[in-house]
N, C-alpha and C positions, 0 to 999 in steps of 0.2 A: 158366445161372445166373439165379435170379429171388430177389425180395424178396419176401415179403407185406407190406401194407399194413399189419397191427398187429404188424411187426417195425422200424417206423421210426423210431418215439419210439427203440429200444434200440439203434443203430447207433451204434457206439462209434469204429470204424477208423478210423483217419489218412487216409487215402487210401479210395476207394471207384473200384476200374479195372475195366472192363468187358474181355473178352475177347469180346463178343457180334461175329459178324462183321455184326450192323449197326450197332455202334457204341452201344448204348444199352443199359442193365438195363432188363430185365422187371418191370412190377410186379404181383403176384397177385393179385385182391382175394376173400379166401378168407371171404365173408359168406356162414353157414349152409353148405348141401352144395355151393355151386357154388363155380368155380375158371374165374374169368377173369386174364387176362394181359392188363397197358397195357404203352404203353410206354413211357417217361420221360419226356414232353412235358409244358412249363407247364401246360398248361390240368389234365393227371392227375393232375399231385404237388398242384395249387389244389384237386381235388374232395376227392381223398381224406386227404389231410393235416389233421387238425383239431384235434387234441390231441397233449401231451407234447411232450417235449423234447429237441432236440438238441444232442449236445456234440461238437465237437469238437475235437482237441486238435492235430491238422495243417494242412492248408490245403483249401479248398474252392473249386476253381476248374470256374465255370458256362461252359458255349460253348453261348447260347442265341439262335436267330436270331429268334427274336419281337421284334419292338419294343413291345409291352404287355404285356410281363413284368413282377410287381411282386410282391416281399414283401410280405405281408402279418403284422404279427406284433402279436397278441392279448395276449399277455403283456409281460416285463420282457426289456431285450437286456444284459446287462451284458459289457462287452467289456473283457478285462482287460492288452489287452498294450500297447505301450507307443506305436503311432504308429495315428491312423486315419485315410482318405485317404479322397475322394468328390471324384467330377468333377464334379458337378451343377451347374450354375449359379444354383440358389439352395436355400439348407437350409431348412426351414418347421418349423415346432414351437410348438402351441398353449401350451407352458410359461410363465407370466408370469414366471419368472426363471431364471437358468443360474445356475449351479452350479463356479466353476471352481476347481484344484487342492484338493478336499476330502478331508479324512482318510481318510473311507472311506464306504462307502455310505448310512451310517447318517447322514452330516453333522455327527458328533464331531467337537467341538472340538479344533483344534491342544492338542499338550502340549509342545510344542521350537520354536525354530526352525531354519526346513532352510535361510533365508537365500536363499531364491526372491523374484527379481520374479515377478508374474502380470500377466497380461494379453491381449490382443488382439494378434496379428501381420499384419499386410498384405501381402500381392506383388503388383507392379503394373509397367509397363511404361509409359513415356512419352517422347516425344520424340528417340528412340534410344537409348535407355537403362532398364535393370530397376536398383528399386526396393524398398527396403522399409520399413514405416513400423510404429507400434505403439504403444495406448494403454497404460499400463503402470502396475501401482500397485506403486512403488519399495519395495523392503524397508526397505535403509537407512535412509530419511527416512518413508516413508507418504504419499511426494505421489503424486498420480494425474497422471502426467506424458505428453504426447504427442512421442514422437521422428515429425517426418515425413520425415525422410530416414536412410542410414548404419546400421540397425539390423542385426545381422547373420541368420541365417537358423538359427544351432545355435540347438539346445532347451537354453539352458544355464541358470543360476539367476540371472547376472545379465544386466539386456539394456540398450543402452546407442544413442544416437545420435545425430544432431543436432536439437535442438527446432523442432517444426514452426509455423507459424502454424495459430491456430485463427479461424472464422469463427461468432457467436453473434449471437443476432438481439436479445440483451440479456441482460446480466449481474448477478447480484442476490446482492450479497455480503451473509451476515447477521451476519457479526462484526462487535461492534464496539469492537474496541481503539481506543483513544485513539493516535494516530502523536503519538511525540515526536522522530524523528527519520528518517535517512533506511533505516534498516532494521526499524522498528517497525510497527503499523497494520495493518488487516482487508489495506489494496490497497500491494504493494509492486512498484514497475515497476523494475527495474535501470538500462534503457536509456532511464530519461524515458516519456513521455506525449505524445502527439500527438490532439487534442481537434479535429474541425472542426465540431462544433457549440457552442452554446451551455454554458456551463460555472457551474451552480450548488455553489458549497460554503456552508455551513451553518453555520459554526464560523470560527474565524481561520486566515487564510490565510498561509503564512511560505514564501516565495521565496528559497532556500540559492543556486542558480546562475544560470548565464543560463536566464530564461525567455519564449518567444515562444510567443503566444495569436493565431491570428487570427481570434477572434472577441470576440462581447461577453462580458463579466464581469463576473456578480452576482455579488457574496458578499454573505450574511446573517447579519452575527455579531448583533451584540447588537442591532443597530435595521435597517440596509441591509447596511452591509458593518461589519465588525470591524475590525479593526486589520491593515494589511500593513506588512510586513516585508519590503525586499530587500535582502539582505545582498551581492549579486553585482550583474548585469544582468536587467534586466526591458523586453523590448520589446511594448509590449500595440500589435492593430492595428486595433483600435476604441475601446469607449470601458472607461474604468476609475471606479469612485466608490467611492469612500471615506467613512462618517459619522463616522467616528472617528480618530483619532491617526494620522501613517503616519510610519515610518522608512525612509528610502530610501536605496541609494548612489548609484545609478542609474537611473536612469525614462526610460522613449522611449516618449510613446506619438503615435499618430497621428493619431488624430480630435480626444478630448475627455480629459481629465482634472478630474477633480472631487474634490478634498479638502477636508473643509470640518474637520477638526481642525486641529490643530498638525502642519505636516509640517516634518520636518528632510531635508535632503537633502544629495549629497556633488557630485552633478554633475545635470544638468537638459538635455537634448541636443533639440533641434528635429527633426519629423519628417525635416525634409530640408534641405539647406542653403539659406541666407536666405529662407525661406517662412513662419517663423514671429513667433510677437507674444509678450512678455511684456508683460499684462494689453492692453484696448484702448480705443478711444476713449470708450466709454460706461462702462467698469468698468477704473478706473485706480485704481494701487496711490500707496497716502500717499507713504510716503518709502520709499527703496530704499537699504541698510546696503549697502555692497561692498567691497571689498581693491582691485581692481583693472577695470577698462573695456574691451573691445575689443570698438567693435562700428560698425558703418557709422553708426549713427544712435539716438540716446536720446531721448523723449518722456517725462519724467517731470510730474506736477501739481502737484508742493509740492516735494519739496527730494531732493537723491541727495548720501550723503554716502561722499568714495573714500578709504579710510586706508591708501595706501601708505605706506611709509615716506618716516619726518619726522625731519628734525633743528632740535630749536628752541633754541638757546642761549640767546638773552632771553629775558625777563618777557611769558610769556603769558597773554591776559585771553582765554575762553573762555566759553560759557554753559551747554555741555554736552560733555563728550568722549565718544564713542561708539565703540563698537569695529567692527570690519569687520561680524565676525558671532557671531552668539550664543553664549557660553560657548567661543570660542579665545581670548581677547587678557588680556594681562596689565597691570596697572599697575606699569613697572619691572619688571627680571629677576634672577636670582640675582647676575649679577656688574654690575650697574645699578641701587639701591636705593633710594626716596626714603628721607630723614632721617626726617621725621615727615611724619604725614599729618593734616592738619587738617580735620575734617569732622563738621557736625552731626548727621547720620545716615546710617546706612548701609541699604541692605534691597538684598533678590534678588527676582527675577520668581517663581523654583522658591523651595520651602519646605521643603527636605528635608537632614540631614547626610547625607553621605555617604563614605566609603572606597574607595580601590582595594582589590581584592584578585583574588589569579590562579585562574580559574577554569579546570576540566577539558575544558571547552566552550563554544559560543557558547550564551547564554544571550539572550531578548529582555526588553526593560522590562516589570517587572512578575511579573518569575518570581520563585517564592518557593525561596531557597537555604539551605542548612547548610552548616557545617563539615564538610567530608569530602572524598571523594573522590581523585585520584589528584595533584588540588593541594590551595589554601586551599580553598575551595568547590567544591558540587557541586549540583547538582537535587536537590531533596525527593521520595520517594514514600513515605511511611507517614505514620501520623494521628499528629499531637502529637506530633510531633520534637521533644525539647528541646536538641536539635544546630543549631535554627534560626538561621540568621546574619542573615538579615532579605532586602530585597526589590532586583532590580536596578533601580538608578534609572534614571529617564527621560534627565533632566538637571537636577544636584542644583543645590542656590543656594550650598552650604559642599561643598570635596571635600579630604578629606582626603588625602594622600601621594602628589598632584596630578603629580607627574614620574615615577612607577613604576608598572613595567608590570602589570595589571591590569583587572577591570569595577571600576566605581563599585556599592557595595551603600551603598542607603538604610539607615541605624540610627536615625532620626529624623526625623519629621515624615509632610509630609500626599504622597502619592505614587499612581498610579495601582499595582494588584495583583490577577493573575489570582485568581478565586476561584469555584468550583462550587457550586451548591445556591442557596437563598434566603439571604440575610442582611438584617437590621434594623439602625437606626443604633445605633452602640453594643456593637453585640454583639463579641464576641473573637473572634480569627483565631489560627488554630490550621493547621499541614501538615495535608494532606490524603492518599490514595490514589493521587492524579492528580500523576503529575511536574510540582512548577514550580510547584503549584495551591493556592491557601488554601480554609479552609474555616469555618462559622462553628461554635465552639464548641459542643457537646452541653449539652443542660440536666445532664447529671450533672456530677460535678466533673471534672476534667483538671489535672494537672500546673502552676503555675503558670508553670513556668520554659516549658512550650510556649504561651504566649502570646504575640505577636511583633506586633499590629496592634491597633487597631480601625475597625469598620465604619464612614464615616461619611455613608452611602448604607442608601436602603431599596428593595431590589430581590427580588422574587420568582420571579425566574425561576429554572433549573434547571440551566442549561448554564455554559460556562465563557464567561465575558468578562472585563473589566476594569471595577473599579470604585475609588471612593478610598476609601483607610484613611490613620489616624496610624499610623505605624509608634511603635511605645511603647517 
């Protein structure tokens, strides 16, 4: 049995068996009147093989003892069945992009979906034990997620496992959603943030749990830092500065602390036990308001006034009566009443009315709210809400329905209030886009019932800060 050489492009059989008792087909090469016979070897089927095509539709198994044996293929391979396997220890391909689960050759668009993940699979071996891992772009959701352990090894449409750590030499997120909470925002970490360098944010910073930093802490809201917020625990283990307002429950921090607003706080805790100083010999605080004293030793400059409880039956002559601390203490209680109160003036430090009312969420000073949501109030996000309820206060001077649970919302007076964009003094405050966020008024007309402020600041800037308004 022999072949000719322009009989090979046409070789159709499933199989091609030799009966030859050396084991090999004859190849003929029948150019013009001569008739030479090769015999099956690499180097013959590479001379004489140049054109056309072969198909075949069963299996093609080579037993070639050359070790620089190589296909060579000039044209298109397209290989239609359903698994393809290479031992090679690395694939190479000048292609600048692959190509994976496509419609069909042509790179037609999907018309359905089949409900496949795609992706990358890995097998690997380590430490006594196999592996497998896999970059994967989810169908479900559309995230481009990394399983590094647990993935299983079927070709199946969905593939699943446990999420790997990734290692990035720097990450460059380009969204920029505004975060209003702990599931919003470009960057959402589930399991917290662990930072050991330096830590710049740009905008106002708002601490919901315990949070430990051990390093330094710039933030640059509207001048150095903006406005913080910790509604839980904050242990910073250098220094912290603040140029503006802070509300705090809890603060630990260990070097320095620098607020130069108004800070209010719930608790004030020293790095370490007995190593610390409230204020010191060269910068000593006036007078110190307190309830109660426990402490090995006081150094005060001018006067400390402790209002525990007092019972005074007589006629007492006083020059000032002062409460412990700021906006808790009352004069007389519901079931303890003075008769009349004789007094030629009255005033408050704050200049603001304000209301309880029960809100859907924690909301911080300065956030612009409506009527809505799943209580009395909720966060604003549309332009010229005329649902506007007005602003949460700081801490008001008049609070309305003082015993019931609720925030305090400013409806009158002068108050600090988030707001975007440039505003002039004067101009109208109007909901914004931005949850929480005011904004100033459009030269066209608007709604007057969405008017809720006026500006009483002239700021050009763009971003979101705090400024004061009348609330009107």
């Amino acid at each position: 049995m022999s072949i000719k050489i322009s009989e090979l492009p046409n070789i159709t059989l499933p199989d091609l068996i030799t009966t030859s008792s050396t084991g090999v087909v004859p190849i003929v090469a029948n150019t013009g009147t001569v008739t030479t016979t090769y015999k099956t070897t690499v180097s013959n089927v590479k001379s004489f093989i140049q054109t056309g095509n072969l198909n075949v539709s069963g299996a093609i198994t080579a037993n070639l003892t050359s070790t620089v044996a190589n296909l060579i293929i000039t044209g298109n391979l397209n290989v239609q069945g359903t698994t393809t396997t290479t031992s090679s220890q690395n694939l190479s391909t000048n292609s600048s992009i692959i190509d994976l689960h496509t419609f069909n050759s042509n790179l037609s668009p999907w018309t359905s979906d089949d409900g496949r993940d795609i992706g990358l699979r890995f097998f690997w071996y380590k430490a006594g034990a196999a592996g497998t891992s896999a970059l994967v772009w989810e169908n479900d959701n559309s995230y481009l997620t990394w399983y590094g352990t647990g993935v299983g090894n079927a070709n199946t449409g969905s593939i699943s496992g446990t999420l790997g750590t990734m290692q990035l030499g720097q990450l460059l997120i380009s969204n920029n959603t505004i975060t209003t909470a702990n599931a919003t925002g470009a960057l959402q970490v589930s399991g917290g943030t662990s930072v050991g360098g330096n830590l710049w944010v740009t905008s106002n910073t708002i601490l919901v749990g315990p949070t430990t930093m051990s390093s330094t802490v710039n933030i640059a809201g509207t001048v150095t830092m903006s406005n913080l917020f910790v509604n839980s625990t904050a242990t910073f283990g250098s220094t912290v500065s603040a140029a503006a307002a802070a509300t705090i429950n809890q603060l630990t921090v260990n070097t320095t602390s620098i607020l130069n607003g108004t800070t209010t706080v719930n608790n004030v805790n020293p790095s370490a036990n007995a190593n610390a100083n409230i204020g010191s010999t060269s910068n000593q605080f006036n007078t110190i308001f307190t309830r109660t004293v426990n402490a090995n030793s006081i150094v005060v400059s001018n006067s400390i006034v402790v209002s525990a409880n007092s019972t005074l039956n007589g006629t007492t002559t006083v020059s000032n009566i002062l409460p412990s601390s700021n906006n808790t203490a009352n004069i007389g209680s519901i079931t303890s009443q003075f008769n009349t109160v004789f007094a030629l003036a009255t005033s408050a430090l704050y200049a603001d009315l304000a209301e309880k009312y029960v809100a859907d969420a924690v909301y911080i000073p300065g956030t612009v709210v409506i009527f809505g949501g799943t209580e009395e109030i909720t966060v604003v996000s549309s332009f010229a809400d005329v649902r506007v309820a007005g602003v949460i206060s700081t801490d008001p001077a008049y609070l309305m329905n003082s015993g019931s649970a609720g925030t305090p919302v400013a409806l009158r007076g002068k108050v600090p209030v988030r707001v975007a964009g440039p505003v002039a003094k004067g101009d109208l405050l109007v909901t914004s886009v931005h949850p929480g966020v005011a904004q100033a008024a459009p030269a066209v007309d608007v709604n007057p019932l969405a008017v809720f402020a006026k500006s009483i600041e002239e700021d050009s800037n763009t971003g979101e800060r705090l400024i004061m308004a009348v609330v009107i």
